[in-house]
N, C-alpha and C positions, 0 to 999 in steps of 0.2 A: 264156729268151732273155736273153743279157747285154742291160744297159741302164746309160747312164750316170751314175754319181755324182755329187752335187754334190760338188766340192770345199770344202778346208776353210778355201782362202782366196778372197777374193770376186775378188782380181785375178791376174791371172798376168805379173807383171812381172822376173820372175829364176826362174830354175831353183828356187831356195831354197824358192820359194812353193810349190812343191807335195813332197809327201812320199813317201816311194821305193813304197811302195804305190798311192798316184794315178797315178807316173809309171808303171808298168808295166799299172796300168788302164788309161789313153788309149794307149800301146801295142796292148792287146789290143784294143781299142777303134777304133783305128785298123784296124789288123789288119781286122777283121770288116766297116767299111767300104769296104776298097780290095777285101775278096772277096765285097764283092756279099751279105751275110750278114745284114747290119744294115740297115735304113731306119727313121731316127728322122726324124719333120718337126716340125719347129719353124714353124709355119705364122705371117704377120704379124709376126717376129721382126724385127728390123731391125738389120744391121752397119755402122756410121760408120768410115769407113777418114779417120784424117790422116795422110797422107806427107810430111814436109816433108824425105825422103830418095826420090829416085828409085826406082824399084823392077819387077821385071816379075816374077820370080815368086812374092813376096812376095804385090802384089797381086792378081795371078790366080789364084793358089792360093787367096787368103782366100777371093775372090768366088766362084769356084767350089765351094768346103767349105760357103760359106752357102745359094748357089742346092741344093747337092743334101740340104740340112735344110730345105726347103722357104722358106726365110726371101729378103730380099732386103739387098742394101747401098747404100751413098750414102756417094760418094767425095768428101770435103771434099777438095779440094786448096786450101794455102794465096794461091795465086796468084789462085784466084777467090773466095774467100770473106773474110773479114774477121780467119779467123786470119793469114794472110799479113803484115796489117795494124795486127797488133801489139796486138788485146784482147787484156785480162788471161789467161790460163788459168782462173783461178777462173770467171771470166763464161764462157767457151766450154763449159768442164766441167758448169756447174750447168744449161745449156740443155740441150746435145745427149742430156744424161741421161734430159731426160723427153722428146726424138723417139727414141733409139735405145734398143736394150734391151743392145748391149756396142760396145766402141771399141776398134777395134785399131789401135796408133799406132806411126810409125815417124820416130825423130828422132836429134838429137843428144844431147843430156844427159839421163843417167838423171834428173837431179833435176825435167827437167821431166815425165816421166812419171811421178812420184810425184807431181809436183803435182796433175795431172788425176786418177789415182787418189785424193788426197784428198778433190779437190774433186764428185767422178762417185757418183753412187747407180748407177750400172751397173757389172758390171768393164771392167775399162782392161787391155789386153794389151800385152806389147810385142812389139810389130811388128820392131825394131831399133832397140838404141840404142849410141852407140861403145863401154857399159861390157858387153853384154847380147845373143845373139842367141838366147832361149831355145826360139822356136819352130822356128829351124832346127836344132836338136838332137834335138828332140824325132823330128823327119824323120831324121837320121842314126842313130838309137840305134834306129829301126826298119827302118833298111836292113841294120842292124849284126843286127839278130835275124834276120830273114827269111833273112839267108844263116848265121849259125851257130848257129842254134834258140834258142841263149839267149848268157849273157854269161859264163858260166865260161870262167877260162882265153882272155877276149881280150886283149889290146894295143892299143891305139890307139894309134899314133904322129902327131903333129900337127906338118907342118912349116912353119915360115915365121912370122908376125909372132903376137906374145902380142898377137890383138887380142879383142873380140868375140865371136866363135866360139870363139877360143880357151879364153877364157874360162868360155864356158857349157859349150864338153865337159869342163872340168873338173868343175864343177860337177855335171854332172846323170852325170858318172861314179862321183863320189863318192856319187849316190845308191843307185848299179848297183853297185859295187865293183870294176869295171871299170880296169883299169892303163892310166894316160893318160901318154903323155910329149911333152910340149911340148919341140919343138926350132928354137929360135932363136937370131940374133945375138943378143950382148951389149949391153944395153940394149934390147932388145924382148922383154921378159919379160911374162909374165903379171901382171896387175893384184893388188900383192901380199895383199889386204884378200881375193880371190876365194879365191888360195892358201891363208891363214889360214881362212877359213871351208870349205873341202874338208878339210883336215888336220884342223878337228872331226869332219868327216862319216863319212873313213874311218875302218874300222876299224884298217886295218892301211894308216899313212902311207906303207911305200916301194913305194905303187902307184899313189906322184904321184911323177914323176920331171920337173924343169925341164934341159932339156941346151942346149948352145953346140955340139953334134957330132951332126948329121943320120944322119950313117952309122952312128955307135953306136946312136943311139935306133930305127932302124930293123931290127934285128938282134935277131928273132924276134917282130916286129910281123905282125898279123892285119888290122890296118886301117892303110893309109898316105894321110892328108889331109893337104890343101891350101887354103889360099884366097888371093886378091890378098895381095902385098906393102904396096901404097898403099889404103887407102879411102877413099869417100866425103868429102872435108873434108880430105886429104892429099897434092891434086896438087901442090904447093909442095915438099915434102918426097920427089916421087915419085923425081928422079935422085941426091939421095944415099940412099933407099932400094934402089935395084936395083943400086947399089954393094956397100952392106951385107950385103944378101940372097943375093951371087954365094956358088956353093956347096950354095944350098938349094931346086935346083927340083930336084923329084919326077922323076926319067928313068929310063930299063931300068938303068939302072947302082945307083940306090937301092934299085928297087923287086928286084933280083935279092939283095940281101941282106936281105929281110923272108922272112918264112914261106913258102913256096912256094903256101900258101892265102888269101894276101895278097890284100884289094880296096883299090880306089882309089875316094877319096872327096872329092870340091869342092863346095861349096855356089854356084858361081857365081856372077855371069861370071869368067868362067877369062882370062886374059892366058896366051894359049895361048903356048909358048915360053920364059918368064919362071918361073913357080911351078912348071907343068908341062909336059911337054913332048908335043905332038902324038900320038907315039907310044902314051904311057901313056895318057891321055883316051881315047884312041877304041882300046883296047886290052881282049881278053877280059876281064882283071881289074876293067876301073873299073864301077863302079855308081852312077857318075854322074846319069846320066837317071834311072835307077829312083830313086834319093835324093831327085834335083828333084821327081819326082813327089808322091813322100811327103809331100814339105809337104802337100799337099793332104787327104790323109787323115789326118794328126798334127793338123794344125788344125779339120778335121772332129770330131776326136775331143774336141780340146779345148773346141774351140766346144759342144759338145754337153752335156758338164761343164760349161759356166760358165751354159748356159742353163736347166739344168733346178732 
């Protein structure tokens, strides 16, 4: 019976940390939880969720992945607790480490999620951070198998802001070999340091393509994403964004010049109209929901790895 790995890093805080063989075990791994195949309990286990980023399926998916490994969680939110209120990180980290056995956090600056991982004798996951969304990838790259059995010969085209997400599908593409092309305005590029370290990873660089032309990048793509133009930290910014952005929502007009086996992909919530358009969301091709779901079993899988 498969059974989980430990991994070879103790945190999971960027794609980077895990290696193309781990990523395709918590795949499988996943896999075999969402088909009812696998029951591993992690009994007395405890998961500390800190949000200091709004979240719904984030944190339902977590809490869900841990209630069904038997374990339970406890939701620091900053507004009731004393993170809020501005302790150190070193002081939060070095506590919660000997109530919880792992921490999945979801904030602004990466730097302060390495802080807590320095400071935490447990792993520190990242939940989401502006630089990082590694676990919601990990949910897409198994939506991306389930429907083409493996990653030979995909495309992924990614359109709209080089944020986050953007980011981590490069990343954890380059661990897959998997051809990603990011298509954005100018000046919302991918974070160039993430670029730099994928152009190690591949083998063969021109299966990172950065474009400024939606419609090209789409033209013989296998997977067509989406996410919000504005995040989290970005409502200031949100109307000369959706200026910028005119051009690059997902509609039957993009989506008819991708591969005819084309799925649609949003990690949610969707500004329905905006990124994409009604039609395509709730459209045969999206695999939307079944993606959402996935968090649930990708973090299951991971979770499972970080606790054994």
């Amino acid at each position: 019976m498969l059974k989980p790995n430990k991994l070879g890093n103790k945190n999971f805080l960027s794609s980077l940390d895990i290696s193309t063989e781990e990523l395709f075990h918590i795949l499988e791994l996943a896999k075999n939880f969402k088909n009812k195949v696998l029951n591993i309990e992690f009994k007395r286990k405890v998961l500390g969720l800190i949000f200091n980023k709004s979240s719904t399926r984030t944190r339902v998916s977590f809490q869900v992945a841990m209630s069904r490994l038997g374990g339970t969680t406890i939701d620091l939110n900053p507004e009731t607790s004393q993170i809020g209120r501005g302790e150190p990180i070193k002081d939060t980290a070095r506590v919660l480490s000997r109530y919880c056995d792992v921490i999945a956090i979801r904030t602004f600056n990466q730097t302060d999620l390495e802080e807590y991982s320095k400071w935490s004798a447990k792993p520190v996951i990242n939940a989401l951070t502006d630089l990082e969304h590694p676990c919601q990838v990990l949910a897409d790259f198994l939506t991306i198998k389930e429907e083409f059995i493996d990653f030979k010969n995909v495309v992924l085209t990614f359109i709209g802001d080089g944020n986050n997400v953007a980011n981590s599908l490069i990343l954890c593409g380059a661990l897959l070999g998997v051809e990603v092309r990011i298509a954005c305005p100018k000046g919302y590029e991918p974070n160039s340091f993430v670029i730099k370290k994928a152009l190690e990873i591949y083998e063969d660089k021109n299966l990172l393509k950065i474009t400024n032309d939606p419609h090209n990048a789409v033209v013989g793509a296998n997977v067509l994403y989406t996410d919000v133009w504005s995040s989290m930290g970005e409502e200031k910014f949100k109307e000369n964004k959706d200026k910028d952005f005119n051009g690059f929502t997902i509609d039957k007009n993009l989506v008819n010049k991708a591969n005819k086996d084309a799925i649609i992909l949003h990690c949610l919530p969707a500004y329905r109209s905006k990124e994409i358009t009604d039609e395509v969301i709730d459209s045969s091709k999206s695999r939307i929901f079944d993606q959402a779901e996935n968090r649930m079993h990708a973090q299951q899988a991971l979770l499972a790895c970080l606790l054994s």
